[in-house]
C-alpha positions as CSV (number, residue, x, y, z in Angstrom):
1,X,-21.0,-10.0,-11.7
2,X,-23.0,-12.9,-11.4
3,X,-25.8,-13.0,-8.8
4,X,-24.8,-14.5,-5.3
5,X,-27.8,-16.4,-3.4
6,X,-27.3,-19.3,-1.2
7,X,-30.3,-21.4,-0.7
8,X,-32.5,-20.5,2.2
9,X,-32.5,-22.6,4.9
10,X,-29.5,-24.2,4.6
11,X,-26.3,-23.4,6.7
12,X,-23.4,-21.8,4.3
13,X,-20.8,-24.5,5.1
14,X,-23.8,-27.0,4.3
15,X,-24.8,-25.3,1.0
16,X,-24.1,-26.6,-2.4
17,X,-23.0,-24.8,-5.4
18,X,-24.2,-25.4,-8.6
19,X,-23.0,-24.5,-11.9
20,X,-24.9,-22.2,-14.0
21,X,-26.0,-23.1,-17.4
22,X,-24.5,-21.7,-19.9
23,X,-26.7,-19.1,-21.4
24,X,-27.5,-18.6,-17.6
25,X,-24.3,-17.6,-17.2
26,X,-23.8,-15.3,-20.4
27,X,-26.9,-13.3,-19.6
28,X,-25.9,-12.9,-15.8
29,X,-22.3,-11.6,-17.0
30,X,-23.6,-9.8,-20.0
31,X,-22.5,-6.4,-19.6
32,X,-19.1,-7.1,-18.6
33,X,-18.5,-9.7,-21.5
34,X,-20.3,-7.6,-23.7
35,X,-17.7,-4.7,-23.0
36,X,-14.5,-6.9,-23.8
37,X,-16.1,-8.2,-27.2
38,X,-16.8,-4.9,-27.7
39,X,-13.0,-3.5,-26.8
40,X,-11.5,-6.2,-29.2
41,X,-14.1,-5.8,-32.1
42,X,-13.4,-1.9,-31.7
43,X,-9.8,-2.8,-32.2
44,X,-9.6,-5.1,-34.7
45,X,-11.8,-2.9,-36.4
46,X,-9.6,0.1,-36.6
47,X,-6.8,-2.3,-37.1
48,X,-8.2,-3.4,-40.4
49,X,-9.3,0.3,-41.6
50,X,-5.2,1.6,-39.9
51,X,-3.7,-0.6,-42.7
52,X,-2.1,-2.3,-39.4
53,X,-1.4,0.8,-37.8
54,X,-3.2,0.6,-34.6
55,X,-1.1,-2.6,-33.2
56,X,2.1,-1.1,-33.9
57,X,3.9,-1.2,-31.0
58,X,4.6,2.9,-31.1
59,X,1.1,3.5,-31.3
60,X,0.0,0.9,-28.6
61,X,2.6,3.3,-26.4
62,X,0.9,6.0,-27.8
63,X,-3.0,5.1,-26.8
64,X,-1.7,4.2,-23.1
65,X,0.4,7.5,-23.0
66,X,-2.7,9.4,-24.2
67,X,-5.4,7.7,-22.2
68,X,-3.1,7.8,-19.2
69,X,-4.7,10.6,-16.7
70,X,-8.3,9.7,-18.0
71,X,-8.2,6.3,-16.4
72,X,-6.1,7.5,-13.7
73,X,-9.8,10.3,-13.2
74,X,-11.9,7.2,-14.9
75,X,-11.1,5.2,-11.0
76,X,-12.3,8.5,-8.9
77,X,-15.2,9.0,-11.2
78,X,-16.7,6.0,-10.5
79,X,-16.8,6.1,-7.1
80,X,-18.3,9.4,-7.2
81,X,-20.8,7.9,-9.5
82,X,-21.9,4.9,-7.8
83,X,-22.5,6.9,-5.2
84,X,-25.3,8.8,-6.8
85,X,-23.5,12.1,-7.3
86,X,-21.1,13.6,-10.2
87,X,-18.0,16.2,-10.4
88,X,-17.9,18.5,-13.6
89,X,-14.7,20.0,-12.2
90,X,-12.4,17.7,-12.6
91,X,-11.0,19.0,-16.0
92,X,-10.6,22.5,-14.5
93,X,-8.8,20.9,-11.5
94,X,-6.5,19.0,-13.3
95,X,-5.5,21.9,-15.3
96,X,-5.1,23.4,-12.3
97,X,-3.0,21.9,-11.0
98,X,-0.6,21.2,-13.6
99,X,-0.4,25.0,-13.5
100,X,0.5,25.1,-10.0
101,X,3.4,22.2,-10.8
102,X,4.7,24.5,-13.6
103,X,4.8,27.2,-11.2
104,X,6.2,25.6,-8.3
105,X,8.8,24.2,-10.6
106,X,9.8,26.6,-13.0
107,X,7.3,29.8,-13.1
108,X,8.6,30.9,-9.2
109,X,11.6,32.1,-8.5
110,X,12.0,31.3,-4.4
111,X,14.7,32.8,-2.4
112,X,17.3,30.3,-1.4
113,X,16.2,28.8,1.9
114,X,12.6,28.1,0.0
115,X,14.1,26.4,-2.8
116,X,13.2,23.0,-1.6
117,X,9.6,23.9,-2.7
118,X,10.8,23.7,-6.4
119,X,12.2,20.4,-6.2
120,X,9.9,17.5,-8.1
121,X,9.4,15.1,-5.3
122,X,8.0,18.0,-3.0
123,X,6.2,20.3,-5.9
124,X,4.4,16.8,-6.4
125,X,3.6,16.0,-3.2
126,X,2.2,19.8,-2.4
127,X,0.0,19.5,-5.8
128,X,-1.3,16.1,-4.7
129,X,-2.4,17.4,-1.1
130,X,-4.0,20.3,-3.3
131,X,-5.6,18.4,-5.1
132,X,-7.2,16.3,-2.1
133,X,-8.3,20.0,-0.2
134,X,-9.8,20.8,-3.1
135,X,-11.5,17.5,-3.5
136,X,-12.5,17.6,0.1
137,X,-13.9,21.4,0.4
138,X,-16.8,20.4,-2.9
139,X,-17.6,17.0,-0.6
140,X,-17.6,19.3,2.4
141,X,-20.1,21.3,0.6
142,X,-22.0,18.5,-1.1
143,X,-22.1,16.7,1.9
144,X,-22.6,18.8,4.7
145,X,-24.7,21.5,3.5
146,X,-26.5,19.4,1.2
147,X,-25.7,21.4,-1.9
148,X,-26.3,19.7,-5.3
149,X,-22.7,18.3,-6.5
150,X,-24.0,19.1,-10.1
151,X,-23.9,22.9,-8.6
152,X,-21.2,22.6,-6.6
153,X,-18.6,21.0,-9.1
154,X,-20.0,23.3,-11.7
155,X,-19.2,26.0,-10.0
156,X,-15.7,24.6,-9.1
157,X,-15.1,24.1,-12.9
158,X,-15.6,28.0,-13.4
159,X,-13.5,28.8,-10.3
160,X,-10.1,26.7,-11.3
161,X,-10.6,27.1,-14.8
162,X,-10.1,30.5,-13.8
163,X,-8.1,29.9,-11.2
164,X,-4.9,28.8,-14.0
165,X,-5.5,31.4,-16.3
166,X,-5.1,33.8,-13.3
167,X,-1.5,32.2,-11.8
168,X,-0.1,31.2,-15.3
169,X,-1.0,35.0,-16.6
170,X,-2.3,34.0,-19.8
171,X,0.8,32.1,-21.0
172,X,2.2,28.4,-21.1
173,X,4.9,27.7,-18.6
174,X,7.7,25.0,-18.9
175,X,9.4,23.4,-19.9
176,X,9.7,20.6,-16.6
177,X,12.6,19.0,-14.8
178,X,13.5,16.0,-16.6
179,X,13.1,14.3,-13.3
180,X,9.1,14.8,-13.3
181,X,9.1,14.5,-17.5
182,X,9.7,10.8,-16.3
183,X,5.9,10.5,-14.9
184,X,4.7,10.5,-18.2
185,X,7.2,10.1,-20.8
186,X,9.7,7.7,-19.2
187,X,10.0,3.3,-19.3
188,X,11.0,1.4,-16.7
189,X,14.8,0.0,-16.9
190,X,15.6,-3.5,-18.1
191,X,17.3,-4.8,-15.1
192,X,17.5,-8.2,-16.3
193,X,18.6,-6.9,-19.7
194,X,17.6,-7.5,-23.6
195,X,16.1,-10.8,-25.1
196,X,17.1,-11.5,-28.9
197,X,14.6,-13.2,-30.4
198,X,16.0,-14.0,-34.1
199,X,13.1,-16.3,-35.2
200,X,10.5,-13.0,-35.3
201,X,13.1,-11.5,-37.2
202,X,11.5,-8.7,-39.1
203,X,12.2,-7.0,-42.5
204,X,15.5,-8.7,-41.7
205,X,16.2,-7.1,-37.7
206,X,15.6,-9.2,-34.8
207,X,13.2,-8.7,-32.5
208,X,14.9,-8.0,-28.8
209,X,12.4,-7.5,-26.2
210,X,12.7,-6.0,-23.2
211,X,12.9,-8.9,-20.7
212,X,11.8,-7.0,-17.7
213,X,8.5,-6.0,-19.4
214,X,7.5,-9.7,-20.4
215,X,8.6,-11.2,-16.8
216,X,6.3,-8.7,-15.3
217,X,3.6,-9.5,-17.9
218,X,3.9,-13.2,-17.0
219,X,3.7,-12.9,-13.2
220,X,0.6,-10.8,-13.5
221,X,-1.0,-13.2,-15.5
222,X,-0.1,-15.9,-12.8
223,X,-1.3,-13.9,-10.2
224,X,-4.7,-13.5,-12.2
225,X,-5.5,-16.7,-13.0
226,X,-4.2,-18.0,-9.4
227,X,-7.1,-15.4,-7.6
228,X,-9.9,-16.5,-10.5
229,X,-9.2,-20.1,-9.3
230,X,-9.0,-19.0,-5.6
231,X,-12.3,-16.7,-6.0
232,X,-14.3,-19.7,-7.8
233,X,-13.5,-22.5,-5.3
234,X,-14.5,-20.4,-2.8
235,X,-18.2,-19.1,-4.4
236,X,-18.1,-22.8,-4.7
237,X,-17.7,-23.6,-1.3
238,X,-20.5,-20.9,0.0
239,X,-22.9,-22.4,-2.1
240,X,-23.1,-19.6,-4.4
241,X,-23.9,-20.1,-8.0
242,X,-20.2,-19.8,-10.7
243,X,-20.1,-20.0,-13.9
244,X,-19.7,-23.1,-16.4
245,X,-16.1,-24.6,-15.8
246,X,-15.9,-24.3,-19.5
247,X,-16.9,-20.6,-19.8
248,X,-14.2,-19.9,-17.0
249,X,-11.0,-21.3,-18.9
250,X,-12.2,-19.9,-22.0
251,X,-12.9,-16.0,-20.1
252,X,-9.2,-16.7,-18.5
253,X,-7.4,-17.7,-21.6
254,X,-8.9,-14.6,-23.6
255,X,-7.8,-12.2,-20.7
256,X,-4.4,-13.7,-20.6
257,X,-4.3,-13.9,-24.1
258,X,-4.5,-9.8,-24.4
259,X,-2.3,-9.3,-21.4
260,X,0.4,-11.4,-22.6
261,X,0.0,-10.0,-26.6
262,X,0.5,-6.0,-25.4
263,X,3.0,-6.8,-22.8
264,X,4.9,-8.4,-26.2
265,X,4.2,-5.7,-27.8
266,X,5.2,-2.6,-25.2
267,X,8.1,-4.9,-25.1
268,X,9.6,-4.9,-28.5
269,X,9.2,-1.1,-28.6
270,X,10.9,0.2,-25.0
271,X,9.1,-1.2,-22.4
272,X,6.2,-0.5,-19.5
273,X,5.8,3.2,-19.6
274,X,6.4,4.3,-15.8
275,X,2.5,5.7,-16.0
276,X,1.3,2.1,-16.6
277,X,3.2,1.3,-13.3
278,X,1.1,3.7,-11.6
279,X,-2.3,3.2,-13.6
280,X,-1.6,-0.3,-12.6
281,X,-1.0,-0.1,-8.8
282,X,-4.2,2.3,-8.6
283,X,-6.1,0.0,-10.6
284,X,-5.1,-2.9,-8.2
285,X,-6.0,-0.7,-5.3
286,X,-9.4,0.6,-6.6
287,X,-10.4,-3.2,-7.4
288,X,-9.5,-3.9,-3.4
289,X,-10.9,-0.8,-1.9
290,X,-14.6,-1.9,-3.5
291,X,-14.2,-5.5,-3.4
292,X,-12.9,-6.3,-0.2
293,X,-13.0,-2.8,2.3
294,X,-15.9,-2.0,4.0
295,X,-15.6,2.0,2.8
296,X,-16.1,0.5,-0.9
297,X,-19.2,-1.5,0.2
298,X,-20.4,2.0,2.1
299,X,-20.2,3.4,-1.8
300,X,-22.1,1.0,-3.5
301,X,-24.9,1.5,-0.7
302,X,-25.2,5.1,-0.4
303,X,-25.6,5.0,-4.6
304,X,-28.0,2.2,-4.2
305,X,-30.4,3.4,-1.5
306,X,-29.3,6.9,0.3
307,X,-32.2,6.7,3.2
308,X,-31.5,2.8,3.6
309,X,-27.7,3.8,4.0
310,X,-28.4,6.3,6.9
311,X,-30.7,4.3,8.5
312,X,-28.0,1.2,8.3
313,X,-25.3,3.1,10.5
314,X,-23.2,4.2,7.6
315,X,-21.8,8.0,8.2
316,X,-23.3,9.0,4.7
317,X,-21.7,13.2,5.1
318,X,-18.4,11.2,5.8
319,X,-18.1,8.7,3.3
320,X,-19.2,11.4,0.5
321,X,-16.4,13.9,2.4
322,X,-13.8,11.3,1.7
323,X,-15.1,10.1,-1.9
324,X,-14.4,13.6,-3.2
325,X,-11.1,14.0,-1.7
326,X,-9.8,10.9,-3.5
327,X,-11.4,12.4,-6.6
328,X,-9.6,15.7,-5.9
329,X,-6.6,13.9,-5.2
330,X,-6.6,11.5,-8.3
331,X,-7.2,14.6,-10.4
332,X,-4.4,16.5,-9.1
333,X,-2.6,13.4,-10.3
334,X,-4.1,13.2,-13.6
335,X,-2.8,16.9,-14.2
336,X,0.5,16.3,-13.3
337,X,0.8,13.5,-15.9
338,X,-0.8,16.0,-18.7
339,X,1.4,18.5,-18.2
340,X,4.5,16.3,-17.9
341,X,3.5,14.9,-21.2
342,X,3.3,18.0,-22.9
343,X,6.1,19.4,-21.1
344,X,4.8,22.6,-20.3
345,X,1.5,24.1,-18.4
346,X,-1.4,25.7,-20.7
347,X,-4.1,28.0,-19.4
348,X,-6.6,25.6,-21.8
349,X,-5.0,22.0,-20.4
350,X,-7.9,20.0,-18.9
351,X,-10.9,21.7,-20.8
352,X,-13.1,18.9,-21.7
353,X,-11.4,16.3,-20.0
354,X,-14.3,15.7,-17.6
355,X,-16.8,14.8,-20.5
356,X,-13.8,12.3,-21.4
357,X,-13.9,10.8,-18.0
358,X,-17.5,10.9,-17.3
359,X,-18.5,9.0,-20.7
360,X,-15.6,6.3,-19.8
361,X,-17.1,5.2,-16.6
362,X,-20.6,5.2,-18.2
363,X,-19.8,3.1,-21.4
364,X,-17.6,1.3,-18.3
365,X,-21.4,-0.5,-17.1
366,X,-22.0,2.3,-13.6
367,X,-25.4,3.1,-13.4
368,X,-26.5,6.7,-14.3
369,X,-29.0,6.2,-11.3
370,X,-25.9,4.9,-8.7
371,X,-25.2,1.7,-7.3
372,X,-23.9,0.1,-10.0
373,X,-20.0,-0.2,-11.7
374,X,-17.0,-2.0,-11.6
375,X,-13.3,-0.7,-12.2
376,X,-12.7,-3.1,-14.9
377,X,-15.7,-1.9,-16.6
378,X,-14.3,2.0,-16.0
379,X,-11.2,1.0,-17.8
380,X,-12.3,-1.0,-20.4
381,X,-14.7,2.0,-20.9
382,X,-11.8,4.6,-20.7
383,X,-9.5,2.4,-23.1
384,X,-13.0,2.0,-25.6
385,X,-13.0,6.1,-26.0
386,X,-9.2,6.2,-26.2
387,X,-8.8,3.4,-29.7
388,X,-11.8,5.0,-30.6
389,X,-10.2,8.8,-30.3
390,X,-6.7,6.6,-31.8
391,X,-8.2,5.2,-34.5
392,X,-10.3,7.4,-36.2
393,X,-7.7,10.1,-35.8
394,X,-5.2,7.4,-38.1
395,X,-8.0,7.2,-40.4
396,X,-8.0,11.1,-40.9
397,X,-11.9,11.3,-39.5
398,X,-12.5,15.2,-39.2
399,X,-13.0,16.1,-35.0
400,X,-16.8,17.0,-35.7
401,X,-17.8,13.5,-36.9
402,X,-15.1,11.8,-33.8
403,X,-17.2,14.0,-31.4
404,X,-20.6,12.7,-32.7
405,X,-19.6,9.2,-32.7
406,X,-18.7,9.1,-29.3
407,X,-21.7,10.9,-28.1
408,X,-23.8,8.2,-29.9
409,X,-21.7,5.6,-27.4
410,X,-22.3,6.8,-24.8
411,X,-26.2,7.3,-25.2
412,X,-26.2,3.7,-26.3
413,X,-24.1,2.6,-23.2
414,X,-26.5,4.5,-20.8
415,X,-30.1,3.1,-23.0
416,X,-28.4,-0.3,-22.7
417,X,-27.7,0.1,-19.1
418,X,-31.7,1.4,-18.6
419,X,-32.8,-1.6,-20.8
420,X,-31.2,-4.3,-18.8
421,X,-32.9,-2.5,-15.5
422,X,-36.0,-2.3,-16.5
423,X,-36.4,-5.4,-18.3
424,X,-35.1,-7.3,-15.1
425,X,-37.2,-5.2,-12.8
């Protein structure tokens, strides 16, 4: 984000804005520029070595269907991050709970006046509440008692990775209601209906979209560029510095450029997945809670300076408390759309997901020391991993080499992120 000082002295309806140059500009911004250049090189990268494969509409599908509950874990992650802490458990707890789901669901038999318990809505619901108790006993821990959270999630890893093997008996469970299949594996409906487009005609087929998906892609696009232009005047008008006009229209134009080319491309295949509804609407919520609510300011300042924090008036026990609840609740989520995907609970589902989720909000641009990370940068960072994971599994890449590569990323995401610090400090 670019720096915001308003000249001293000066009253902030009296101040005036000036545009940065534009090297000023580019080196201010680097790290979240640098991570969508790096996003589209990484893709037309693998697009190149695919033969074309990895812009196939199917396999677009694929890498949001795959990637799904790591960016839905990716948004918790970074709060607990920038807040100077870290949870190793969430693999264990999403597995977890996508036991208890299959359980609930299909694994229990409950007499008849219990029954209610098996249906989707309300297994969901109790999973999600889990998932926020469990969340909310490790902050309880890490911040009441003061208890490492390197300990305290490690330990919680152990205990829930246990925890399914115990209640699923060694054994997979499933397969799901078709009704909560549709979390992961179903498409919004086309309530305006089909769109024939004969002039893409391919190998001699038209092209019909689905409508829905492109009018949805459209207004989001509008609703972007109208808060860019609304969030510019407005730095403006504060006196804080902005970026060239030039640089602005360009950064937009890319951004809807992308947005509008995979919306085209979901929608000439079947549409929005239903999980990209809800990755979006959390996405859109996370951005909000640490842009514009006071308990996402209360992050970034516990991560930044801990002692400063306290001494502020911020409830530093409370805010952790509740940081780890969302985590617990968002991987309680993140379970349920694994094990809807495969249809069935494992006793090894979520076992290394955390490494997954913890390197996508690092390569994202957070700070290993706290303080420091956007969402944008988490998801950017999650969807880096996922094309990476994509398309080196396309190129037939054996899983020793795929794990080495992206443990060379993420070191060089985390010496970058040191570099920048230290050379600015």
């Amino acid at each position: 984000m670019t720096t915001e000082t308003v000249p001293t002295g000066a009253p902030a309806d009296q101040a005036k804005s000036h545009e940065l140059s534009l090297i000023g500009a580019l080196r201010a911004n680097m790290r979240d520029y640098g991570l969508l250049l790096a996003l589209i090189l990484i893709m037309l990268f693998f697009q190149y070595f695919t033969n074309g494969v990895l812009f196939k509409p199917v396999n677009l599908t694929n890498i949001i269907l795959q990637n799904s509950y790591i960016i839905v874990m990716a948004l918790g992650m970074l709060l607990v991050i920038v807040a100077g802490h870290i949870d190793l458990s969430v693999g264990s707890v999403s597995g977890f709970i996508g036991a208890l789901a299959a359980m609930l669901m299909v694994g229990w038999r409950f007499p008849p006046e219990l029954a209610f318990l098996a249906n989707p809505i309300v297994a969901g619901a109790i999973c999600l509440v889990a998932g926020a108790a469990i969340g909310a006993a490790q902050g309880y821990l890490i911040a009441y008692h003061r208890i490492p959270a390197f300990i305290v999630t490690l330990a919680g890893m152990l205990i829930f990775k246990g925890l399914s093997l115990a209640i699923l008996a060694g054994k997979s469970v499933g397969p799901f209601p078709a009704e909560f299949q549709l979390l992961s594996a179903g498409f919004i409906p086309d309530v305006i209906g089909p769109t024939t487009m004969p002039w893409l005609a391919e190998n001699g087929q038209n092209v019909v979209l689905h409508t829905t998906t492109m009018v949805i892609a459209i207004a989001a696009v509008v609703a972007m560029v109208f808060f860019s232009i609304r969030t510019r005047a407005r730095r403006k008008m504060r006196g804080y510095d902005v970026e060239p006009f030039s640089l602005f229209v360009v950064k937009n134009v890319v951004i809807a450029a992308l947005v509008l080319f995979f919306a085209y491309m979901l929608a000439s295949y079947r549409g929005l997945p239903n999980v990209l509804v809800v990755m979006g609407v959390l996405i859109a919520g996370f951005v909000f809670l640490t842009k514009r609510m006071t308990f996402g300011r209360r992050i970034y300042a516990l991560g930044g300076n801990l002692k400063a924090a306290a001494l502020s008036g911020i409830k530093t026990e409370r805010t952790t408390f509740y940081i780890f609840a969302i985590m617990g609740a968002l991987a309680a989520l993140a379970g349920m759309i694994y094990a809807a995907r495969l249809n069935s609970a494992t006793p090894k589902a979520g076992q290394g997901l955390e490494l997954d989720v913890i390197a996508a909000v690092f390569i994202g641009g957070a700070s290993a020391l706290g303080g420091v990370g956007q969402v944008a940068g988490a998801v950017i960072g999650a969807f880096i991993m996922g094309v990476m994971n994509n398309g080196m599994s396309i190129m037939g890449v054996n899983i020793d080499w795929q794990q080495m590569i992206k443990g060379v990323v993420l070191l060089a995401a985390v010496f970058f992120d040191l570099y920048n610090k230290n050379k600015s400090a």
